[in-house]
C-alpha positions in Angstrom: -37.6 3.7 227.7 -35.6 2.1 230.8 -37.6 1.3 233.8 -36.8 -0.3 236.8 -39.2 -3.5 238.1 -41.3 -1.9 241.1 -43.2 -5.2 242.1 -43.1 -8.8 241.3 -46.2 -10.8 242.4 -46.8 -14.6 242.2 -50.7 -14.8 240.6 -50.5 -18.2 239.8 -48.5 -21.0 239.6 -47.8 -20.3 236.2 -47.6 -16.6 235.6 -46.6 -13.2 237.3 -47.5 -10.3 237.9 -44.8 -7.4 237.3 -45.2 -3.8 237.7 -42.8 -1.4 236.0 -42.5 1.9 237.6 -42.8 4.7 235.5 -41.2 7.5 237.6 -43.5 10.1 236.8 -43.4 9.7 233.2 -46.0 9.6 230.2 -46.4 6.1 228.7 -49.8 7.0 226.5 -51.2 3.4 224.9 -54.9 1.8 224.3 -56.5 -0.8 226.2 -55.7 -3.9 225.0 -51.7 -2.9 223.1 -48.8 -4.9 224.3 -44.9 -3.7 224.5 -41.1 -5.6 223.9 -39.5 -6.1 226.8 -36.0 -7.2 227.6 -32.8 -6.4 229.6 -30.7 -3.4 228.8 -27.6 -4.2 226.1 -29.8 -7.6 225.0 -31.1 -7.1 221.6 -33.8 -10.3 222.8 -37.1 -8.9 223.2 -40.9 -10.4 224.1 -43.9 -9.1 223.5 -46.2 -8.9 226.5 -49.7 -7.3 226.8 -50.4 -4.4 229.0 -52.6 -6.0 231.7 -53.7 -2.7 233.5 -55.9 0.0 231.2 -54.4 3.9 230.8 -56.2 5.0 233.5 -54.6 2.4 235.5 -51.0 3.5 234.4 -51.3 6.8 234.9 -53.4 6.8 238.3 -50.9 4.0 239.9 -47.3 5.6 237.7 -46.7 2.0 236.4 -47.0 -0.7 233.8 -48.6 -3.7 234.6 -47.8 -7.3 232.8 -48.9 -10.9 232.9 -45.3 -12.7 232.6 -46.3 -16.5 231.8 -43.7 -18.7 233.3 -41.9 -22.0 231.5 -43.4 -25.5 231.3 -41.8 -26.4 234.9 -42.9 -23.2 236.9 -40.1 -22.1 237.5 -39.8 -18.7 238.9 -38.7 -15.4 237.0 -35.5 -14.7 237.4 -35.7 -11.0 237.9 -36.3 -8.8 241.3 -37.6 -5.8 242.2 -35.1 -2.8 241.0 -34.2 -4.8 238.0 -34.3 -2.3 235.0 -35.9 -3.5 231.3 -35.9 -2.0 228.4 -39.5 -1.0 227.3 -40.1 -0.7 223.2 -44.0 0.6 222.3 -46.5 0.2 221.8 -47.3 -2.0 219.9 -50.5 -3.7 218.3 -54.2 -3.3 217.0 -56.3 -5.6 219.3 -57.7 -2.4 221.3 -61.0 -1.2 222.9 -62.4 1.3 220.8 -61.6 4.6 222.7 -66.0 5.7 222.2 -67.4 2.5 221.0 -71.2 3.3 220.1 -71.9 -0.7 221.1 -73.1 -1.0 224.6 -72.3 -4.5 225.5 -69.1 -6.2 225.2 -68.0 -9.9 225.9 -64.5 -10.7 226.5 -63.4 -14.9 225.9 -59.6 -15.6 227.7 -57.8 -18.9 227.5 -54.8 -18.8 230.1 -53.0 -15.6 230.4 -55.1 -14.1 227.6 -57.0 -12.5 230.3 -53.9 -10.3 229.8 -54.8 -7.4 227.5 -58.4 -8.3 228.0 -58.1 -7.2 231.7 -57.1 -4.0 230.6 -59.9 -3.2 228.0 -62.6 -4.8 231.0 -61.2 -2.1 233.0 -61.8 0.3 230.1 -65.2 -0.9 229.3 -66.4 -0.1 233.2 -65.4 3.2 232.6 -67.3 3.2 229.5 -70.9 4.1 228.9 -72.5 0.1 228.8 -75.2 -1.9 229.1 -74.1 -5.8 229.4 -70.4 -6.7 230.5 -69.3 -10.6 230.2 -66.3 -12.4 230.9 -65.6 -15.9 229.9 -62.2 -17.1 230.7 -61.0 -20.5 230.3 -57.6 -22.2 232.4 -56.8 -25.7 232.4 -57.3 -25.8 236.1 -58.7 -23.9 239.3 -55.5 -21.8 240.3 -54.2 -20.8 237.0 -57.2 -18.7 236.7 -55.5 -14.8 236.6 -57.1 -11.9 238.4 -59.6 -14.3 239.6 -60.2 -12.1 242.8 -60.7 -9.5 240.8 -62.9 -10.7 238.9 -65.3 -12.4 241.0 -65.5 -8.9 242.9 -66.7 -7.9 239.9 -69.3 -10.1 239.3 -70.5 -10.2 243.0 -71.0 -6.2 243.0 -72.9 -7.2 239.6 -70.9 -5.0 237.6 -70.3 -8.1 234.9 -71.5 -11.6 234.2 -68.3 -14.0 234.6 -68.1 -17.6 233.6 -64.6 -19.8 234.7 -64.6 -23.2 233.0 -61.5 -25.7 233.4 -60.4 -27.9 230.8 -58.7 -30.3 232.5 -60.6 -32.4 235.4 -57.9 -34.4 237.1 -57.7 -33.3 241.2 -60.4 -30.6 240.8 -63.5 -32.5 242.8 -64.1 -29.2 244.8 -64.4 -27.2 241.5 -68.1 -26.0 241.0 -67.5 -24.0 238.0 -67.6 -24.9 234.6 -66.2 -27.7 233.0 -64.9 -28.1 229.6 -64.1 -25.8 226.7 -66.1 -22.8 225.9 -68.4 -24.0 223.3 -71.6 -23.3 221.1 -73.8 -23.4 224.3 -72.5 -21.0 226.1 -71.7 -19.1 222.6 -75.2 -19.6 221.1 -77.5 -17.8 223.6 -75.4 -14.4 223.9 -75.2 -14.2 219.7 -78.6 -12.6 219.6 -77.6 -8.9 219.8 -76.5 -7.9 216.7 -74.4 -4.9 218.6 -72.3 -6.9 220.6 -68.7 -6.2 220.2 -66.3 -9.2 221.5 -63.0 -9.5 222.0 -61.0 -13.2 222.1 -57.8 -13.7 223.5 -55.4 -16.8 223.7 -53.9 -20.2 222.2 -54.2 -20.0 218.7 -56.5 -23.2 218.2 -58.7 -21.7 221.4 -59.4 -18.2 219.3 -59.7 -20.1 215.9 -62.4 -22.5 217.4 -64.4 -19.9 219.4 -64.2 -17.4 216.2 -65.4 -20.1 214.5 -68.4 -20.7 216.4 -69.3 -16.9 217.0 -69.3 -17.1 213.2 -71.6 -20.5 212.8 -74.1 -18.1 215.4 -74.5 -15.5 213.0 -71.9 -13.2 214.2 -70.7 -10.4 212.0 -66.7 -10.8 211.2 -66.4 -6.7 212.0 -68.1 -7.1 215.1 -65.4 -9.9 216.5 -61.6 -8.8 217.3 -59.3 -11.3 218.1 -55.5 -12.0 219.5 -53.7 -15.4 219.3 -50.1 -16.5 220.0 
């Protein structure tokens, strides 16, 4: 599938937003799947994770991805009307489409908030209980969504922790500090019919999987996405 770029937003100073407009058409995926992107006659493609859930797609007509930019920041050399090829989708890190859990924690390092926007979105819409977000970013405005998110939690319709793992320059910062460790893990490991979901750098899932496991955490109960 072809589709042209409808929208190009700056979220952070290290990623994008960038909507692709579906026209009209189908494009039927679960929360959480990504799709291989590239420009039409290159064989190059990336893989980049649906950040909006079906719903979403469907209600708005367009695809909605979290394009990480290079080490320097420097912008994404695409504009609005540019057409990319779309391959997918792709991928089993998904939200169950009638989970029988009730409460569900999603952990985010950087622009792992990525496919785990898209399967919050899904779990709103979803019979629940308990909704957390923990999402870890080096610093205070590389945190994705963040306005979204906080609405969230102000309207109380989820618990969200931000912690920043690098300290340098951030005096105003009242939120967390640090990585997400067994402290914040311990105390939310006590209902057995949790299901979580962990996105982001590989050493950030390994470690937090690891911990969710030390806490007495059932492996089928933990569902997990590194790059």
């Amino acid at each position: 599938m072809t589709l042209p770029i409808r929208e190009i937003v700056a979220e952070t100073p290290r990623a994008h937003i960038v909507r692709l407009d579906l026209g009209g058409r189908s494009f039927p995926y679960k929360a959480g799947q990504a799709v291989f992107v590239g420009l039409p006659g290159d064989p190059r493609r990336r893989a980049y994770s649906l950040a909006g859930s079906p719903a979403d797609a469907s209600c708005e007509g367009c695809l909605e991805l979290l394009v990480g930019l290079d080490a320097a920041g420097r912008p994404l050399a695409l504009q609005p009307g540019t057409c990319l090829d779309v391959d997918g989708p792709v991928g089993q890190f998904t939200f169950p489409i009638d989970p029988s859990e009730r409460r569900f924690i999603f952990i985010a390092g950087g622009t792992g908030i990525a496919p785990l926007r898209a399967m919050l979105r899904q779990a709103l819409a979803t019979p629940h209980r308990e909704i957390r977000v923990l999402y870890s970013a080096r610093t205070p405005d590389e945190f994705a969504y963040q306005q979204e998110l906080r609405a969230l939690a102000r309207e109380g319709r989820i618990e969200l922790r931000q912690t920043i793992t690098r300290t340098e320059g951030t005096d105003t910062w009242t939120g967390g500090r640090g990585r997400i460790g067994k402290e914040e893990l311990q105390p939310l490991a006590d209902d057995p019919a949790t299901l979580w979901f962990i996105c982001g750098p590989a050493l950030f899932v390994n470690d937090t999987k690891r911990l969710l496991r030390e806490a007495g955490t059932a492996p089928h109960r933990i569902r997990v996405e590194q790059w």
